[in-house]
C-alpha positions as CSV (number, residue, x, y, z in Angstrom):
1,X,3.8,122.5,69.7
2,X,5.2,124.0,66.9
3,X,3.0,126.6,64.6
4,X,5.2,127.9,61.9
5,X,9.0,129.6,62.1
6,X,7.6,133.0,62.2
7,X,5.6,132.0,65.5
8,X,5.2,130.9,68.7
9,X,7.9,127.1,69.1
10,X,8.7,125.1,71.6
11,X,12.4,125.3,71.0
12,X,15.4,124.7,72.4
13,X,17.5,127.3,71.9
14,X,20.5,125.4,71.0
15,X,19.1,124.5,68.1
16,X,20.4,127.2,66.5
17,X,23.0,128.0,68.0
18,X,26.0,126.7,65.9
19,X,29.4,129.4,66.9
20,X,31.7,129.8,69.6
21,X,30.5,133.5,70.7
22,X,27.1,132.0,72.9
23,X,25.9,133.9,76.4
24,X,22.5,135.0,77.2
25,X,19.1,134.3,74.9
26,X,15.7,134.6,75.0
27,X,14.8,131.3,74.2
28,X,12.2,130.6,71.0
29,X,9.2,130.4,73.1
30,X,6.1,131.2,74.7
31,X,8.3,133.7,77.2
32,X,11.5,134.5,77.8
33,X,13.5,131.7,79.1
34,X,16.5,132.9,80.3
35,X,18.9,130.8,78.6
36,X,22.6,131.1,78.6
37,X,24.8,129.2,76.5
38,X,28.7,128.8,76.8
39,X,31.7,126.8,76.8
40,X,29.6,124.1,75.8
41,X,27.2,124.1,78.7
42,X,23.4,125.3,78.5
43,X,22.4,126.9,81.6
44,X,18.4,126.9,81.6
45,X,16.2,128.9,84.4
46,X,15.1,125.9,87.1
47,X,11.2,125.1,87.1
48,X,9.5,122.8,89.8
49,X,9.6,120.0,87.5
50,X,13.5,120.6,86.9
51,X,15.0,117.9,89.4
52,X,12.6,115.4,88.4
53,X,13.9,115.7,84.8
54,X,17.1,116.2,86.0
55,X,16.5,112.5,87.4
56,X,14.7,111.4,84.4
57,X,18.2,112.8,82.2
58,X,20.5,110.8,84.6
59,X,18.7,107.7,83.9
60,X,18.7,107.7,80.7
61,X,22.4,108.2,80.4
62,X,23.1,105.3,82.6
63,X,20.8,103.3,80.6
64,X,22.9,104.2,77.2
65,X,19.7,106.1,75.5
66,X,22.7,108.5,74.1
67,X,20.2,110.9,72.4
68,X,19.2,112.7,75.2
69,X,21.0,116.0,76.5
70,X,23.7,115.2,79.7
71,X,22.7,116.8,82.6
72,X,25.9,118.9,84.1
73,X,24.5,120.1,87.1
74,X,21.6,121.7,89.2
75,X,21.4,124.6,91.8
76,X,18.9,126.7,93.4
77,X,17.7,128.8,90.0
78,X,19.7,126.9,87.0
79,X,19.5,123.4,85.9
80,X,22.4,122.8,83.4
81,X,23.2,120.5,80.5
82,X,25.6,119.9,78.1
83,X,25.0,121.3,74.3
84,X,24.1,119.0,71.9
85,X,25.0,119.8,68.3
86,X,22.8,118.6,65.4
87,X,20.8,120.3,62.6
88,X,17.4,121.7,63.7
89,X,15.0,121.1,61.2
90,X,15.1,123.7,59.3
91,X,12.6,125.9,57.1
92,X,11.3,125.0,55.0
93,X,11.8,121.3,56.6
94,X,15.0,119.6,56.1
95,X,15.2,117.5,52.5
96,X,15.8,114.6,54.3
97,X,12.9,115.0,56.9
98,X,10.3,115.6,54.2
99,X,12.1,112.4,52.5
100,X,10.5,108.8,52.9
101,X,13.7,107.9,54.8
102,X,13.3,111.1,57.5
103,X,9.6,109.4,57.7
104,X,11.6,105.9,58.1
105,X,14.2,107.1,60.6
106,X,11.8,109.1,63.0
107,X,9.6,105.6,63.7
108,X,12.4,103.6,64.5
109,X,14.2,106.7,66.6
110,X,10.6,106.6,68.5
111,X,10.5,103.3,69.1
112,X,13.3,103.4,71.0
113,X,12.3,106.1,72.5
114,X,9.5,104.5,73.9
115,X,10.8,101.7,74.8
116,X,13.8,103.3,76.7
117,X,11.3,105.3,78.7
118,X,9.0,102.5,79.3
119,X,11.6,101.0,81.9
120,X,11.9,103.9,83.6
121,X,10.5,104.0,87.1
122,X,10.1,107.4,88.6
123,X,10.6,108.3,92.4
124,X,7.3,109.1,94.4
125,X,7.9,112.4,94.7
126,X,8.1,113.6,91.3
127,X,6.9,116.5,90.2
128,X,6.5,117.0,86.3
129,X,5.0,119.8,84.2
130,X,0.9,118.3,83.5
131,X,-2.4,119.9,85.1
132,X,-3.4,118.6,88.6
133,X,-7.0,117.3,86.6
134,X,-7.5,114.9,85.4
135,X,-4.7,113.0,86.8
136,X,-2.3,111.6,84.5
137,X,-1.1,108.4,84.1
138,X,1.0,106.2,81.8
139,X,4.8,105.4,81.7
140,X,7.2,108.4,81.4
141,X,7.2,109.6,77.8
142,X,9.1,113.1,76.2
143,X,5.8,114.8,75.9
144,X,6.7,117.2,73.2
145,X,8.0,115.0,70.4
146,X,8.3,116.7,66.8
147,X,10.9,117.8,64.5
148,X,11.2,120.7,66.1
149,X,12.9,119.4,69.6
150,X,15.2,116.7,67.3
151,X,18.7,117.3,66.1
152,X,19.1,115.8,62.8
153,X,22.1,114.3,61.0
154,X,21.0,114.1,57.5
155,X,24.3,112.7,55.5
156,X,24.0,109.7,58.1
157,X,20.3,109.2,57.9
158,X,19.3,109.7,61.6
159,X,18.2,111.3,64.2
160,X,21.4,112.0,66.6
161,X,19.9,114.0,69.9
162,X,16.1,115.2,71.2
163,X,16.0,118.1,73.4
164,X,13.8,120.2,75.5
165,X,12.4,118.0,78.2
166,X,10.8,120.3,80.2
167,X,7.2,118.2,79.3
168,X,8.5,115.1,80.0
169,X,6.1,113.1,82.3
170,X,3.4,110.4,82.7
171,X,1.3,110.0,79.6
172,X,-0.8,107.3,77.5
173,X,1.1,104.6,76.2
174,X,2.2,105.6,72.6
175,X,1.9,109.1,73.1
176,X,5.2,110.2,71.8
177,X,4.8,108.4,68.4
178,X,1.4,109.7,68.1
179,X,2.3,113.0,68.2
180,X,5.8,112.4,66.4
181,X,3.5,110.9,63.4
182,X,1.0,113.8,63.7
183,X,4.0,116.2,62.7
184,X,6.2,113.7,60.5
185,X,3.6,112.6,58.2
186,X,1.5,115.0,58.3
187,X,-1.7,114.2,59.6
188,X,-2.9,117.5,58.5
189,X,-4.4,119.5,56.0
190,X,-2.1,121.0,53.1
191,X,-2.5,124.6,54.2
192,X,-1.2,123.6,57.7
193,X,2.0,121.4,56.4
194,X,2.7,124.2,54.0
195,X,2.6,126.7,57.0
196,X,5.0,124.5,59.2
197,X,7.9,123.9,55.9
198,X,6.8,120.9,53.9
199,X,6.6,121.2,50.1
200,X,4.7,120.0,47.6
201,X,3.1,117.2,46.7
202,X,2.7,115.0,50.1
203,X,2.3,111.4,49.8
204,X,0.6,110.9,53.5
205,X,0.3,107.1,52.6
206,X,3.4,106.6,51.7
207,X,5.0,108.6,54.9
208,X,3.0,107.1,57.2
209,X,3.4,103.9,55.7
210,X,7.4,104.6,56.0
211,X,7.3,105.5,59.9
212,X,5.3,102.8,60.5
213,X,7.2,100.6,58.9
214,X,10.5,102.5,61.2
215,X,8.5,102.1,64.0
216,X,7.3,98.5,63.4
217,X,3.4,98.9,63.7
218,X,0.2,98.6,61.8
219,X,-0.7,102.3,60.0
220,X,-4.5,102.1,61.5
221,X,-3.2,101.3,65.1
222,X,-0.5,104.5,64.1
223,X,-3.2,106.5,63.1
224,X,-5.3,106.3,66.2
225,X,-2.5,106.9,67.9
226,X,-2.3,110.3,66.5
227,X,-6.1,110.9,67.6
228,X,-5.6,109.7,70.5
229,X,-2.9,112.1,71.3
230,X,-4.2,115.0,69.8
231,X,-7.2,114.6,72.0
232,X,-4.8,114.0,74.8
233,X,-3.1,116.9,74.1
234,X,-6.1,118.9,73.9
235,X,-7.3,118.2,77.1
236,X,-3.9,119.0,78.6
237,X,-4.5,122.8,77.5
238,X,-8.0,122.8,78.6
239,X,-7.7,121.3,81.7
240,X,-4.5,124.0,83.1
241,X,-5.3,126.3,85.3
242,X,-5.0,130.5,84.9
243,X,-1.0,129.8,85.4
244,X,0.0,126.6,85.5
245,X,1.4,124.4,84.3
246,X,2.9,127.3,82.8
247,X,3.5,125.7,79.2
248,X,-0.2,124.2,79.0
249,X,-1.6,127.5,81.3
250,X,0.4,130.0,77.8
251,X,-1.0,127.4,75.1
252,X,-4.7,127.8,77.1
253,X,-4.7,131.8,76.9
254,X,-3.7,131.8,73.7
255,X,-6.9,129.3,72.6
256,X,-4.2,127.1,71.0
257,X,-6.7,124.6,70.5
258,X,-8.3,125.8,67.8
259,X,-5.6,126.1,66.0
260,X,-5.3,122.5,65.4
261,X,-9.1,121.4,65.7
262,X,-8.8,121.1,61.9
263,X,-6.0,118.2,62.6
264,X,-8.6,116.6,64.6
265,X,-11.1,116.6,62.1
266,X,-8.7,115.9,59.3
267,X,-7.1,112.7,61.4
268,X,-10.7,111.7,61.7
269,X,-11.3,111.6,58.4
270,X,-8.6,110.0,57.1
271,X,-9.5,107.0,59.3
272,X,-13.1,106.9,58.8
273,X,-12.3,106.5,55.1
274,X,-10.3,103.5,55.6
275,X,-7.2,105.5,54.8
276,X,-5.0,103.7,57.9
277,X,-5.7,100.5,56.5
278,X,-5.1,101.0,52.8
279,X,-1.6,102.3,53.9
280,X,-0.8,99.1,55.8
């Protein structure tokens, strides 16, 4: 999840990566990833949960998502995909993602998100990036939704690609929006939206009323959404093991849950005082 532009992201390097000149990159991450960019192809190092994304890519091609990144090929170290170009979200955030219409566009784009995914059946022998305990179930959702793994077109008003699937995998129904709307509106204190690009003032009523409205749900059944995958999330990092899987192991060293305990309490808050419901 993303902290601030001066720290640790989980970004896809091709965000910004714009020229013609692109080879080998480090990747904006937790480690180094390995990434080589060129001639239009993004050649990423292979993980155990590779081919089942790989598989989960493919489908979604054939079943005209058209936001998600081709896949171009797999061997025995690389998987490989073709680059999709967008704007990253910028920093401080994108005018049009701190607008009411950014707020608008990322419900509906997550709604069809969702319901793309939802149809997707995976093979038995899938392997995704999630602990081993508890076991995880739910349909197949993106797993690391937020502005930070979309590509934006701002002049047309929409979102126009999501990238970096490497968390993709079974998960609580509505777990993509939640976390989308934990980011988007923010459900967050001001001294945490400030750190990750928004301005000032925020009207968190208003946004979250404007991706629900996108999205085409109730703000209170949004909002414990949100908890629900914060919490979600939460247990992910402190149920991974010394090293593995190795997103959730990195996150678990680093005590990343207290970094956004405060998120917990503040989306807690906001819907103990009724806060969901005036907003609908």
């Amino acid at each position: 999840m993303l902290i601030k532009a001066s720290q640790i992201r989980f970004v896809n390097i091709q965000l910004s990566l714009r020229g013609t000149a692109m080879n080998d990159h480090s990747g904006a991450g937790l480690f180094d990833r390995g990434i080589h960019i060129a001639d239009g192809i993004v050649r990423r190092p292979k993980g155990y949960w590779s081919v089942s994304v790989y598989d989960l890519l493919q489908w979604l091609g054939s079943a005209g998502f058209g936001l998600s990144p081709v896949p171009a090929g797999l061997d025995e170290r690389f998987e490989y995909l073709q680059f999709i170009d967008g704007a990253d979200q910028g920093w401080p955030l994108l005018p049009f993602i701190q607008s009411l219409d950014g707020a608008r566009a990322a419900g509906t784009f997550v709604r069809k998100l969702e319901s793309t995914l939802a149809a997707y059946v995976p093979t038995e022998s899938a392997r995704w990036q999630l602990p081993t305990t508890p076991h995880v179930q739910g349909p197949i959702q993106h797993g690391d939704v937020g502005p930070w793994n979309l590509l934006w077109d701002s002049e047309r008003g929409e979102i126009c690609g999501i990238i970096d699937w490497d968390l993709a995998g079974p998960a609580p129904a509505g777990y993509d929006s939640g976390i989308l709307a934990w980011f988007m509106v923010p459900v967050m204190n001001d001294d945490r939206a400030y750190q990750r690009g928004f301005g000032t003032p925020i009207d968190r009523e208003e946004r979250l009323r404007a991706y629900c409205d996108g999205y085409g749900i109730s703000c209170g059944e949004m909002l414990g959404r949100v908890i629900a995958a914060q919490n979600e999330l939460r247990n992910r990092i402190l149920s991974a093991s010394e090293d593995d899987p190795p997103t959730y192991a990195a996150l678990k060293k680093i005590d990343f849950t207290e970094r956004f305990r405060g998120d917990i309490e503040f989306a807690l808050d906001w819907k103990n005082r009724g806060f969901g419901r005036d907003a609908e």
